[in-house]
Structures are given as C-alpha cells and as structure tokens.
PDB file of N, CA, C and O in Angstrom, chain B, residues numbered from 101:
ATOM      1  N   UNK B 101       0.839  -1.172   0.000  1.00  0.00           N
ATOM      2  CA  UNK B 101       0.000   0.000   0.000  1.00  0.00           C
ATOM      3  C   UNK B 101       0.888   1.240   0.000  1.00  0.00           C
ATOM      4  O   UNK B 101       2.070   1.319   0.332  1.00  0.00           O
ATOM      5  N   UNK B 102       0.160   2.082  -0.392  1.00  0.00           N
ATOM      6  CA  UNK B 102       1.597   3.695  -0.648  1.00  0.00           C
ATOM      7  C   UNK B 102       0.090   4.771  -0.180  1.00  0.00           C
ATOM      8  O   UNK B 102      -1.108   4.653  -0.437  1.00  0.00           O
ATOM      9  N   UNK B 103       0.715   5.578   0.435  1.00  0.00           N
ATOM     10  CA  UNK B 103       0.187   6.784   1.046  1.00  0.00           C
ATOM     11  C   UNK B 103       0.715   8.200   0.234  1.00  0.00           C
ATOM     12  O   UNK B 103       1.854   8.005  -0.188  1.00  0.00           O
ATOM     13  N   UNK B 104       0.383   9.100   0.012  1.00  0.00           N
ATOM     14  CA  UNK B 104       0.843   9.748  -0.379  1.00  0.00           C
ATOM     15  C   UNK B 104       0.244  10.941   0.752  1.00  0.00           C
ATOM     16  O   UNK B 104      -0.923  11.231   1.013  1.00  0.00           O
ATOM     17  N   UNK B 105       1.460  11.466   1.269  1.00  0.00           N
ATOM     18  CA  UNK B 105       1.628  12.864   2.115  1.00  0.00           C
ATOM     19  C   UNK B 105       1.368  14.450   1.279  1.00  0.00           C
ATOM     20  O   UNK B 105       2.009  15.024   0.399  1.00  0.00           O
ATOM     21  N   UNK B 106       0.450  14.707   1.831  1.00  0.00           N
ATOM     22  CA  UNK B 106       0.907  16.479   1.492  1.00  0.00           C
ATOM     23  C   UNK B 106       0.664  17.308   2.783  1.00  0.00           C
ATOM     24  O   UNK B 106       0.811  18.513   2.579  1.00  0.00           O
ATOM     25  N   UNK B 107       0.415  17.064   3.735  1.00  0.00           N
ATOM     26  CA  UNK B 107       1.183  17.905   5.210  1.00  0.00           C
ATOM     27  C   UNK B 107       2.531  18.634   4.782  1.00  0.00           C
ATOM     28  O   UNK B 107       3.549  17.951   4.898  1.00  0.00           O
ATOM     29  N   UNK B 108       2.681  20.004   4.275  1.00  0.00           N
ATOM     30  CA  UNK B 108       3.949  20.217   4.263  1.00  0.00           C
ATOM     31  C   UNK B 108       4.752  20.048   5.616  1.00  0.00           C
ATOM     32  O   UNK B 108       5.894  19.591   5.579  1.00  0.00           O
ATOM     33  N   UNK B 109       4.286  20.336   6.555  1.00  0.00           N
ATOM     34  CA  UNK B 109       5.145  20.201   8.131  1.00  0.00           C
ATOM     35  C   UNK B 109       5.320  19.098   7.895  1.00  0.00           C
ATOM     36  O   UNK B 109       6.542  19.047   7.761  1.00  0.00           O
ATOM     37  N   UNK B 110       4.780  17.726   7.679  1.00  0.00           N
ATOM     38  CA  UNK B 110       4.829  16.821   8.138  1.00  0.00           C
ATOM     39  C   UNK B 110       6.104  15.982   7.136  1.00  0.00           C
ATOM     40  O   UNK B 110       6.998  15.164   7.353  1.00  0.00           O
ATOM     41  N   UNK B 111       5.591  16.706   6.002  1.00  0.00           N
ATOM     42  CA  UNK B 111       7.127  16.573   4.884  1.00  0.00           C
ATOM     43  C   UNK B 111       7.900  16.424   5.515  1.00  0.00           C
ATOM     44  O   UNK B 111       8.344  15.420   6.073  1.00  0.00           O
ATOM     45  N   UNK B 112       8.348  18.112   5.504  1.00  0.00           N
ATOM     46  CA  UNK B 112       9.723  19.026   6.040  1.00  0.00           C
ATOM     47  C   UNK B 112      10.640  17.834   7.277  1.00  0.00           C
ATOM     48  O   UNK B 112      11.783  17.378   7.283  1.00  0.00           O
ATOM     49  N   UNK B 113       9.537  17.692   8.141  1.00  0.00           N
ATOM     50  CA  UNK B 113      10.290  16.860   9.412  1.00  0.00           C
ATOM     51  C   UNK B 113      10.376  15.480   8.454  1.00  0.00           C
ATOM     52  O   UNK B 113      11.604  15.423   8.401  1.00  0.00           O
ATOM     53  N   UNK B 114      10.065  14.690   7.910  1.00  0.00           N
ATOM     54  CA  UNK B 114      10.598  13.436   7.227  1.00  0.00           C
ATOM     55  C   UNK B 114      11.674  14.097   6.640  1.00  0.00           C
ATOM     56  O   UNK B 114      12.748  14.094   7.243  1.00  0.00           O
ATOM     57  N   UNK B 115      11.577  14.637   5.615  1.00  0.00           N
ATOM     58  CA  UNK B 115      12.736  14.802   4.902  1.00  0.00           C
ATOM     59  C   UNK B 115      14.032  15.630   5.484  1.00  0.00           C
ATOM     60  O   UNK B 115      15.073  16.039   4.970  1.00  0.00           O
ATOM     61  N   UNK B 116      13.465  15.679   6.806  1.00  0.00           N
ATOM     62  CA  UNK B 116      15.180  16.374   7.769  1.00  0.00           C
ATOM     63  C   UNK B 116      15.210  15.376   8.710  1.00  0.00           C
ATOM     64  O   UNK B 116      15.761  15.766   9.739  1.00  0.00           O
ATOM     65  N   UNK B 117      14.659  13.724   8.777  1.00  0.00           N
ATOM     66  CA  UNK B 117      14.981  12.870   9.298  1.00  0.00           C
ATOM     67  C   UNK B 117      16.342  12.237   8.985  1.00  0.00           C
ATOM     68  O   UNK B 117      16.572  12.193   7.777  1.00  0.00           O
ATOM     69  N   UNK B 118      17.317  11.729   9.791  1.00  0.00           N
ATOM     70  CA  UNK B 118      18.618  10.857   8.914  1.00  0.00           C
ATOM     71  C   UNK B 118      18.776   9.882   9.704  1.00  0.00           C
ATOM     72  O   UNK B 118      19.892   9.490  10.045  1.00  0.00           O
ATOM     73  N   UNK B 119      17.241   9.156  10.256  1.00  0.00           N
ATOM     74  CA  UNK B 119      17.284   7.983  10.486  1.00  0.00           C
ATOM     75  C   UNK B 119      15.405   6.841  10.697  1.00  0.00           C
ATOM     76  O   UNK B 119      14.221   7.025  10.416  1.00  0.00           O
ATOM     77  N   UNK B 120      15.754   6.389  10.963  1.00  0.00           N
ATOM     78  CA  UNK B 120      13.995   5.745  11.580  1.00  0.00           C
ATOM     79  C   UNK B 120      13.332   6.293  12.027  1.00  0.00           C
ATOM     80  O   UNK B 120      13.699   6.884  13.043  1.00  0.00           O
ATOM     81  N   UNK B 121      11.753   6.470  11.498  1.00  0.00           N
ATOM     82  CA  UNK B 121      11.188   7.540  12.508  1.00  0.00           C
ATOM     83  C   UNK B 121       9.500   7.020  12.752  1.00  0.00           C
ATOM     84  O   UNK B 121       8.601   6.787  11.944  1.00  0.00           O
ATOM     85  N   UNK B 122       9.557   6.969  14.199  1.00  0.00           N
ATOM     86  CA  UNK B 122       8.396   6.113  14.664  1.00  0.00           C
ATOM     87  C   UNK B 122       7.173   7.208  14.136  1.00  0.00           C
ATOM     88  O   UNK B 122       7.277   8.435  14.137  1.00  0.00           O
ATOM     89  N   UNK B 123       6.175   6.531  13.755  1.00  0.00           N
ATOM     90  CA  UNK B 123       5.056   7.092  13.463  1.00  0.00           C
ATOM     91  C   UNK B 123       3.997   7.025  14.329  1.00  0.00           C
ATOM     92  O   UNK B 123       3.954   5.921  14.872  1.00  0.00           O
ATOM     93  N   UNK B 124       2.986   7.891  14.726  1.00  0.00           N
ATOM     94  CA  UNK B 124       2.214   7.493  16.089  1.00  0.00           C
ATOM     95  C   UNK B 124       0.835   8.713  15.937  1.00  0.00           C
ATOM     96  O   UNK B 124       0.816   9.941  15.848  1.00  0.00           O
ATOM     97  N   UNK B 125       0.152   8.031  15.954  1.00  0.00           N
ATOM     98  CA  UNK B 125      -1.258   8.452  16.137  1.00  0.00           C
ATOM     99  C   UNK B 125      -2.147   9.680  17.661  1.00  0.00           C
ATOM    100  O   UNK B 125      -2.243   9.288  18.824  1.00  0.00           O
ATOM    101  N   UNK B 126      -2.341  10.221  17.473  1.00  0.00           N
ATOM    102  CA  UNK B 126      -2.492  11.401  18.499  1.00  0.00           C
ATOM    103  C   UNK B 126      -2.419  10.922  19.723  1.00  0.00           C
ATOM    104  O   UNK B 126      -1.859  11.489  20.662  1.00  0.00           O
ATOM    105  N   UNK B 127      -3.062   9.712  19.766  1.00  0.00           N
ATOM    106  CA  UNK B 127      -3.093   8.853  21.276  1.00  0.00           C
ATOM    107  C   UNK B 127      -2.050   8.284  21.574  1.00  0.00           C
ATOM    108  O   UNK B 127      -2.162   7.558  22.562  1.00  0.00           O
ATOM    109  N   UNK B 128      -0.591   8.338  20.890  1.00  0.00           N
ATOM    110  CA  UNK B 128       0.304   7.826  21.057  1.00  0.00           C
ATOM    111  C   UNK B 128       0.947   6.764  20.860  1.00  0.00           C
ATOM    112  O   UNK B 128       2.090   6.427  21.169  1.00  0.00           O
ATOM    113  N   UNK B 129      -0.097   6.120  20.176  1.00  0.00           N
ATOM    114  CA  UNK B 129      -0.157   4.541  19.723  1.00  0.00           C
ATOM    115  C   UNK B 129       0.629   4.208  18.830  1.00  0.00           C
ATOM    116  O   UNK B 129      -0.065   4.445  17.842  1.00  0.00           O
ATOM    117  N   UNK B 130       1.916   3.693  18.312  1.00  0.00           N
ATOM    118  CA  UNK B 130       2.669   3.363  17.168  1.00  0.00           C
ATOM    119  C   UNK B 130       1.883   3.006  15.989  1.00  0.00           C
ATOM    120  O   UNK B 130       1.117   2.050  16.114  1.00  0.00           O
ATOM    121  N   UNK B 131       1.944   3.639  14.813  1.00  0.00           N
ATOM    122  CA  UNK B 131       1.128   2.954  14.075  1.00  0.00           C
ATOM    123  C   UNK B 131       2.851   2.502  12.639  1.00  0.00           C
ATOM    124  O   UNK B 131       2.557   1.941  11.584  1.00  0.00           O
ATOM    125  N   UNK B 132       3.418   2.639  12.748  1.00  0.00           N
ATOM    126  CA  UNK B 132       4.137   2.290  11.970  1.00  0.00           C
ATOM    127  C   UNK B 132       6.234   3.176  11.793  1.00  0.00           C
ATOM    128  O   UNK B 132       6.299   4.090  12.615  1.00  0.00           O
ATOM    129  N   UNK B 133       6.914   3.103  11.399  1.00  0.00           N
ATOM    130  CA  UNK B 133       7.925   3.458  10.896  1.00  0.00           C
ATOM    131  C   UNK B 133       8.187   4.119   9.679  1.00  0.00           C
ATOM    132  O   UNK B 133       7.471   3.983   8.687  1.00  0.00           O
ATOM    133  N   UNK B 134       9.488   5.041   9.736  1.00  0.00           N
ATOM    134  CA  UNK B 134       9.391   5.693   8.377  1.00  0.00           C
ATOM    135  C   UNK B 134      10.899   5.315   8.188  1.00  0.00           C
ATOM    136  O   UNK B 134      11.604   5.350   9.197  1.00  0.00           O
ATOM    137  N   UNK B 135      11.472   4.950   6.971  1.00  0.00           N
ATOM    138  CA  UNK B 135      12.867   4.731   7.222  1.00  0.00           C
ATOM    139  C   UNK B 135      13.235   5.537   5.675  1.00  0.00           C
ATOM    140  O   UNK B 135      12.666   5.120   4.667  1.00  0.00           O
ATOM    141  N   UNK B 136      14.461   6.997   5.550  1.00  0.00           N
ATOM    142  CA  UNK B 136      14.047   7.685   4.642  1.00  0.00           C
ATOM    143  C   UNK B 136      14.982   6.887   3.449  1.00  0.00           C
ATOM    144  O   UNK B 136      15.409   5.815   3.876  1.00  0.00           O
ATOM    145  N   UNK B 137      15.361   7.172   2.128  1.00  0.00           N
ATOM    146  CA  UNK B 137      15.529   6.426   1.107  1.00  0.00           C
ATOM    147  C   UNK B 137      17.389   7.049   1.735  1.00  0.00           C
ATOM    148  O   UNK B 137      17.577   8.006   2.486  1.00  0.00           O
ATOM    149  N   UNK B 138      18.269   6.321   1.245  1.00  0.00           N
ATOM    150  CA  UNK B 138      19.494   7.129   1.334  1.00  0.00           C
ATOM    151  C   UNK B 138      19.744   7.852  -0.122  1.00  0.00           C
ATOM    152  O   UNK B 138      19.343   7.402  -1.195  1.00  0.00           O
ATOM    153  N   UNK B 139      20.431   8.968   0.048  1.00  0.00           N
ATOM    154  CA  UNK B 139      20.643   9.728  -1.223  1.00  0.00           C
ATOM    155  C   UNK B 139      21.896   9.444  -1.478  1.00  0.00           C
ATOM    156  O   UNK B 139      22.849   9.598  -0.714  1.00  0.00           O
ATOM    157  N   UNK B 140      21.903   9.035  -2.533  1.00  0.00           N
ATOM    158  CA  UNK B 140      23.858   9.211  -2.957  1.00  0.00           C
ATOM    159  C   UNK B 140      24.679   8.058  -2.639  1.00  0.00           C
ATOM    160  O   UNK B 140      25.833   7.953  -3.055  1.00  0.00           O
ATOM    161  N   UNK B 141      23.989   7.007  -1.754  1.00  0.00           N
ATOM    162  CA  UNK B 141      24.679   5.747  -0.898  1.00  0.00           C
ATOM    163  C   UNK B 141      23.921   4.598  -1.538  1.00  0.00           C
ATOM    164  O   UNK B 141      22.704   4.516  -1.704  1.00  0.00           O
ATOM    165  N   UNK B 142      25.119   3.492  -1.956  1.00  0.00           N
ATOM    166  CA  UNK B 142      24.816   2.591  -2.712  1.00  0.00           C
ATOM    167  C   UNK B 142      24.133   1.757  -1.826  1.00  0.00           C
ATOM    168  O   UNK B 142      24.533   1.943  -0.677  1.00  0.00           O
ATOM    169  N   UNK B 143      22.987   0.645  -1.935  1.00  0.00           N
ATOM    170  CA  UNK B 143      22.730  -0.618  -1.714  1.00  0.00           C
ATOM    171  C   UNK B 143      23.154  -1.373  -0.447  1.00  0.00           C
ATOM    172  O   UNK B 143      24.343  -1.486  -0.745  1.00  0.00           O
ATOM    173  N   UNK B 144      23.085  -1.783   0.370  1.00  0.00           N
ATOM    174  CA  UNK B 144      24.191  -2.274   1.292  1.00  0.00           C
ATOM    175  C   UNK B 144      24.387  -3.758   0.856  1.00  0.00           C
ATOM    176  O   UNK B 144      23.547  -4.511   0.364  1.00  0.00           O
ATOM    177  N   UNK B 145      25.527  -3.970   1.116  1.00  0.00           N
ATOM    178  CA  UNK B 145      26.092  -5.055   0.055  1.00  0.00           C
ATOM    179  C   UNK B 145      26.836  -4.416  -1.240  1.00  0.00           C
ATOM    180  O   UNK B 145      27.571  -5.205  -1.834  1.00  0.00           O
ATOM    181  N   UNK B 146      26.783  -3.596  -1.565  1.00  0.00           N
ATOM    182  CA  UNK B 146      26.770  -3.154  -2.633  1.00  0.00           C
ATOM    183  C   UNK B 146      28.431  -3.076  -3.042  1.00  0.00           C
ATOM    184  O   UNK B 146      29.065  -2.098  -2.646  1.00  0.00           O
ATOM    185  N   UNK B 147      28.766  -3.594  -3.435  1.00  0.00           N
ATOM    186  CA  UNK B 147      30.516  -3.841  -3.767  1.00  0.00           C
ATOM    187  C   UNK B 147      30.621  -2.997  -5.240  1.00  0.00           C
ATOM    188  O   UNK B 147      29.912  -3.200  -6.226  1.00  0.00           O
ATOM    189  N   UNK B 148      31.912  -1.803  -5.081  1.00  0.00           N
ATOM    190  CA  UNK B 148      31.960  -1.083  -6.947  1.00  0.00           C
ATOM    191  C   UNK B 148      32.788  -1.942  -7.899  1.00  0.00           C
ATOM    192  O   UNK B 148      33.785  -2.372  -7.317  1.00  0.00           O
ATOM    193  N   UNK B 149      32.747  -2.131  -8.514  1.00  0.00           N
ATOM    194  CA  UNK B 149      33.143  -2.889  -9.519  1.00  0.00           C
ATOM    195  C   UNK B 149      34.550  -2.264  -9.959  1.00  0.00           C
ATOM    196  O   UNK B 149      35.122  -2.675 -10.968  1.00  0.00           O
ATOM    197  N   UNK B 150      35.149  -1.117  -9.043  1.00  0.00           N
ATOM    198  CA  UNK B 150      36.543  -0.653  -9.196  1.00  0.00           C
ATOM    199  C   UNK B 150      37.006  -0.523  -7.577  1.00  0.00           C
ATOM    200  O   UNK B 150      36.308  -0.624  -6.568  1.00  0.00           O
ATOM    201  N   UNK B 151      38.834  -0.192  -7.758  1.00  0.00           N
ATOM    202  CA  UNK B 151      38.900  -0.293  -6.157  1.00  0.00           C
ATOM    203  C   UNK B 151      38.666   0.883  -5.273  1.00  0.00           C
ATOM    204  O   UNK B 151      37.885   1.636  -5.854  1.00  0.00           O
ATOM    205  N   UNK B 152      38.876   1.167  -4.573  1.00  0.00           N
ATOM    206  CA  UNK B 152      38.831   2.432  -3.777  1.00  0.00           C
ATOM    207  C   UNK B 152      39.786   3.522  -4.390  1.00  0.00           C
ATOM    208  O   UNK B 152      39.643   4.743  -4.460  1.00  0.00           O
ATOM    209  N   UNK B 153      40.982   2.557  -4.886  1.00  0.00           N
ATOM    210  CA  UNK B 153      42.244   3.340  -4.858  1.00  0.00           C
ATOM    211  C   UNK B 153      41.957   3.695  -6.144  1.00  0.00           C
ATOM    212  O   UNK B 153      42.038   4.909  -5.959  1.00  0.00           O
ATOM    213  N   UNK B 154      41.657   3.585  -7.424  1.00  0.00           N
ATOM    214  CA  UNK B 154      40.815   4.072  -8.406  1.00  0.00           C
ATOM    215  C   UNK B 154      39.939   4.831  -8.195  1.00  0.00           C
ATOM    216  O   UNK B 154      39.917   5.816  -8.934  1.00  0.00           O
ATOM    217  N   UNK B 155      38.966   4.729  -7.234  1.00  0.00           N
ATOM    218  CA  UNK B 155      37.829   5.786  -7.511  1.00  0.00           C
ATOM    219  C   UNK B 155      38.743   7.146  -7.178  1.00  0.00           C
ATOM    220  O   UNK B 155      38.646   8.136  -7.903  1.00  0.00           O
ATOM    221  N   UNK B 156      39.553   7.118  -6.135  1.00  0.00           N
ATOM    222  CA  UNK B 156      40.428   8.605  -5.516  1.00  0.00           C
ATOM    223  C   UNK B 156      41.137   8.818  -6.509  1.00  0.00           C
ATOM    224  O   UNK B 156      41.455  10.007  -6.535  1.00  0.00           O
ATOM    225  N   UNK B 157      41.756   7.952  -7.783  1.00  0.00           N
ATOM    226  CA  UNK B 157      42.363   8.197  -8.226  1.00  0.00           C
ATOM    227  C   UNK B 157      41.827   9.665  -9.222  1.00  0.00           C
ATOM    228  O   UNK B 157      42.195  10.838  -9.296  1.00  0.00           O
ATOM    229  N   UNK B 158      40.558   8.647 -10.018  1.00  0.00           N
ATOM    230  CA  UNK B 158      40.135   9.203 -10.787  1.00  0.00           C
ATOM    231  C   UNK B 158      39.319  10.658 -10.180  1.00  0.00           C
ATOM    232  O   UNK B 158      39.114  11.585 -10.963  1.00  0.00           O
ATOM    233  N   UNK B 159      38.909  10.746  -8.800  1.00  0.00           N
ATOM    234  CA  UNK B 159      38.214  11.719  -7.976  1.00  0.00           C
ATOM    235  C   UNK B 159      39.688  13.036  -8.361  1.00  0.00           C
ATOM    236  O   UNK B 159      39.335  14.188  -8.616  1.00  0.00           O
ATOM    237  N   UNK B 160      40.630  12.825  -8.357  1.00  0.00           N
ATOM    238  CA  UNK B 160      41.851  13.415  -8.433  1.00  0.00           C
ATOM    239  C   UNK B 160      42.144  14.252  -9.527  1.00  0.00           C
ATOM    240  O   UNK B 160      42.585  15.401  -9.568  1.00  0.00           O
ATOM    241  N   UNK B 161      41.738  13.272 -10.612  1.00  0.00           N
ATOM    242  CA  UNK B 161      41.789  13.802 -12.090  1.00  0.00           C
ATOM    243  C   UNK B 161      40.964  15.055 -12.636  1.00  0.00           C
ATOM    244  O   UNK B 161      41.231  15.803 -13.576  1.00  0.00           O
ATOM    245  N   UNK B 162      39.383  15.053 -11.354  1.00  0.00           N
ATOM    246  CA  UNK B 162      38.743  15.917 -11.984  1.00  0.00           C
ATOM    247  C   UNK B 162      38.511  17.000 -11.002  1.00  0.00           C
ATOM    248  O   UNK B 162      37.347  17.333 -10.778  1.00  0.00           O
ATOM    249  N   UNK B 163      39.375  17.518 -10.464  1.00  0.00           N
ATOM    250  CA  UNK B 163      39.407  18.237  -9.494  1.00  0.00           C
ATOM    251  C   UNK B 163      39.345  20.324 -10.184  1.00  0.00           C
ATOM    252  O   UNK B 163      39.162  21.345  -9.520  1.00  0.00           O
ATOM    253  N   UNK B 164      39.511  20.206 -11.217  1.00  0.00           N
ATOM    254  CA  UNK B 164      39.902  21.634 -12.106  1.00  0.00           C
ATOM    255  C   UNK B 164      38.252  22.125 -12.688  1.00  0.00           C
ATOM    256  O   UNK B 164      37.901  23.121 -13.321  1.00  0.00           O
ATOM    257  N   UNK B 165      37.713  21.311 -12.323  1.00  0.00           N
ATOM    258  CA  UNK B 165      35.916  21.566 -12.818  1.00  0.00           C
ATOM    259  C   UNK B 165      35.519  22.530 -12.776  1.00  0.00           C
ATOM    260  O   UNK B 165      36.328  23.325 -12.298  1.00  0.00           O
ATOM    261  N   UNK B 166      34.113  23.176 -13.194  1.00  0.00           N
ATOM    262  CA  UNK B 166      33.975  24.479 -13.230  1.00  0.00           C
ATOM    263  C   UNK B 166      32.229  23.851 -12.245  1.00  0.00           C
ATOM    264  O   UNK B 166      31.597  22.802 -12.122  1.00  0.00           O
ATOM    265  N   UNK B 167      32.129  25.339 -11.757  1.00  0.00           N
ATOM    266  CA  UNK B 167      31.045  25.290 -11.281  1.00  0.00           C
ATOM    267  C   UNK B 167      29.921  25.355 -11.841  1.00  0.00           C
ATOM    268  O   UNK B 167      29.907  25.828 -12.977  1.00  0.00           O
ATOM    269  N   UNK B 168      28.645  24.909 -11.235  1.00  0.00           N
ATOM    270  CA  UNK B 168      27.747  24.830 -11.805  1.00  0.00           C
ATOM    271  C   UNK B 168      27.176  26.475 -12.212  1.00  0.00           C
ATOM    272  O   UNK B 168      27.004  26.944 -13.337  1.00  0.00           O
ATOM    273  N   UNK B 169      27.061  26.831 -11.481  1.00  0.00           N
ATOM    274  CA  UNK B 169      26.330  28.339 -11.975  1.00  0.00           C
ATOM    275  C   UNK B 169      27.115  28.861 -13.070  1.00  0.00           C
ATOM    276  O   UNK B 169      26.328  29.444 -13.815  1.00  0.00           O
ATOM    277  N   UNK B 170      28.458  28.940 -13.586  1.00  0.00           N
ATOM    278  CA  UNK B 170      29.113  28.859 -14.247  1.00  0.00           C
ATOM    279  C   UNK B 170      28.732  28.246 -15.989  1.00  0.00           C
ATOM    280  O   UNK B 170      28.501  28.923 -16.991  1.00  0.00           O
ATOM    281  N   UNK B 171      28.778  26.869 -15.847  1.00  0.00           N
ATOM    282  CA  UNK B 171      28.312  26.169 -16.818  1.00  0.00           C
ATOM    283  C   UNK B 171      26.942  26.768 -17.163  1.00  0.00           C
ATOM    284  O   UNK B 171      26.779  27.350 -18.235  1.00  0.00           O
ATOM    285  N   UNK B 172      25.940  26.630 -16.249  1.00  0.00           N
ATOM    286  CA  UNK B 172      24.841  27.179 -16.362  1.00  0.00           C
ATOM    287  C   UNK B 172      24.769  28.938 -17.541  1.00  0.00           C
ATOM    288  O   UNK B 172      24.247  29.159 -18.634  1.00  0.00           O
ATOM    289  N   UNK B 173      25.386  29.608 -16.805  1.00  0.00           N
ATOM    290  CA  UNK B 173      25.691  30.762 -17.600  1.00  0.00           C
ATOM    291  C   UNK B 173      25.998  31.081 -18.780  1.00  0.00           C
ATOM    292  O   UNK B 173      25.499  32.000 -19.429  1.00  0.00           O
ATOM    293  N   UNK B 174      27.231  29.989 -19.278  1.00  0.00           N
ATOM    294  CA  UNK B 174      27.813  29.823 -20.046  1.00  0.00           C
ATOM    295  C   UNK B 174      26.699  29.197 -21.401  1.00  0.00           C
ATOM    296  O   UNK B 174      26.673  29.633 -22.552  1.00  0.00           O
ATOM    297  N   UNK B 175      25.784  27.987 -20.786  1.00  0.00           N
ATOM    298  CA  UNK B 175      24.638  27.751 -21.545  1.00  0.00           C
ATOM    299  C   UNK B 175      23.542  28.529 -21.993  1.00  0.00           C
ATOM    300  O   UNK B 175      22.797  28.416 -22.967  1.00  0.00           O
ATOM    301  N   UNK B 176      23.607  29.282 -21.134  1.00  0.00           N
ATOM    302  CA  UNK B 176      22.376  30.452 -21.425  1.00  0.00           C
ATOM    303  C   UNK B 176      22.890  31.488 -22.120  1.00  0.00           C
ATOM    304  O   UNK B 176      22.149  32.451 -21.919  1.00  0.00           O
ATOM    305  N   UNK B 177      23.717  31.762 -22.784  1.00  0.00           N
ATOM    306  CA  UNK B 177      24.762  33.124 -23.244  1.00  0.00           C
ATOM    307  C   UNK B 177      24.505  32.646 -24.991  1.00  0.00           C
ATOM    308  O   UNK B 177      24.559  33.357 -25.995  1.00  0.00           O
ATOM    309  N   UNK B 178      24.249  31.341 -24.871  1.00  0.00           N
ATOM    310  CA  UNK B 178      24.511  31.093 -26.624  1.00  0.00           C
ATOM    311  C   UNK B 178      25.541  30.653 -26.813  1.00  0.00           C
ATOM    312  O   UNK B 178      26.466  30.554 -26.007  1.00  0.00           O
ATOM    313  N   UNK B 179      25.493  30.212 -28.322  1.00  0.00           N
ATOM    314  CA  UNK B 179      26.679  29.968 -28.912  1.00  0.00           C
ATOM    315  C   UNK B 179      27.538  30.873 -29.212  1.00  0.00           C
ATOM    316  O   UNK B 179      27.260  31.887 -29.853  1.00  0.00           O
ATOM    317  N   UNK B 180      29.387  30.392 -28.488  1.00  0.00           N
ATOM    318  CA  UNK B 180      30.396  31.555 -28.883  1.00  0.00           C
ATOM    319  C   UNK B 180      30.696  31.945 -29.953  1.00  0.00           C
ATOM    320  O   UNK B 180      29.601  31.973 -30.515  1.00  0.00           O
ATOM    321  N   UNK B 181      31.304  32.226 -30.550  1.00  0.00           N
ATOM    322  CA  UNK B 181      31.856  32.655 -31.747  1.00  0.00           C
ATOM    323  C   UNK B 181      33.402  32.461 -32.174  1.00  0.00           C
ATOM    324  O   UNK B 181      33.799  32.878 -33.261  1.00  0.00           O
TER     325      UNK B 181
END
C-alpha cells in the first residue's frame, strides 16, 4: 500500500529525518515506521566494480571543474563565436 503525504510540516520533518522515525497516532499509539531512502549511498552489500584506490584516483583527475552556476551561464549566453 503507498500513502501519499501532502502535510507540508509533516514533509519538512521526514525529509530532515537521517534515520527511523516512529510514526504514532495522536493517542500515542505506534502505528508504523518511516525509514528515509538514502541519497547518494549505494545498496548495502553493494561492492563497486573498481577499487577504492581508483575511484580517488580518478576523484583526483577531476578536481579543475567548473562550477555549476558557471556552466549554467555559459549555456544560457549562446553559442560563442
């Protein structure tokens, strides 16, 4: 079954949860758990298919990047000449 929320308060506090969060009915009664999705964090179990010492490697390589508002700008300006 899926619920769909629109309480913005009731959002806001889930989505500034960063862990389990008991759910409970005015009378205090547990009615269930909220556990939030992780962002950005693989699977548990989740093994990368390169080593650590590769990912830093390559994390290394791209360190000269430009920022986003930047790029952004740069897209909106048109084509250079």
């Amino acid at each position: 079954m899926s619920i769909t929320i629109t309480d913005p308060g009731l959002l806001a506090q889930l989505a500034q949860s960063s862990g389990v969060v008991e759910l409970k009915d005015p009378n205090g009664r547990a009615l269930g758990t909220f556990t939030p999705e992780p962002f950005g964090k693989p699977p548990p179990g989740y093994t990368p298919p390169i080593s650590e010492e590769e990912i830093e490697r390559r994390r290394q390589l791209y360190q000269n990047g430009k920022p986003l508002a930047e790029i952004l700008k740069r897209l909106q300006s048109g084509p250079s000449e």
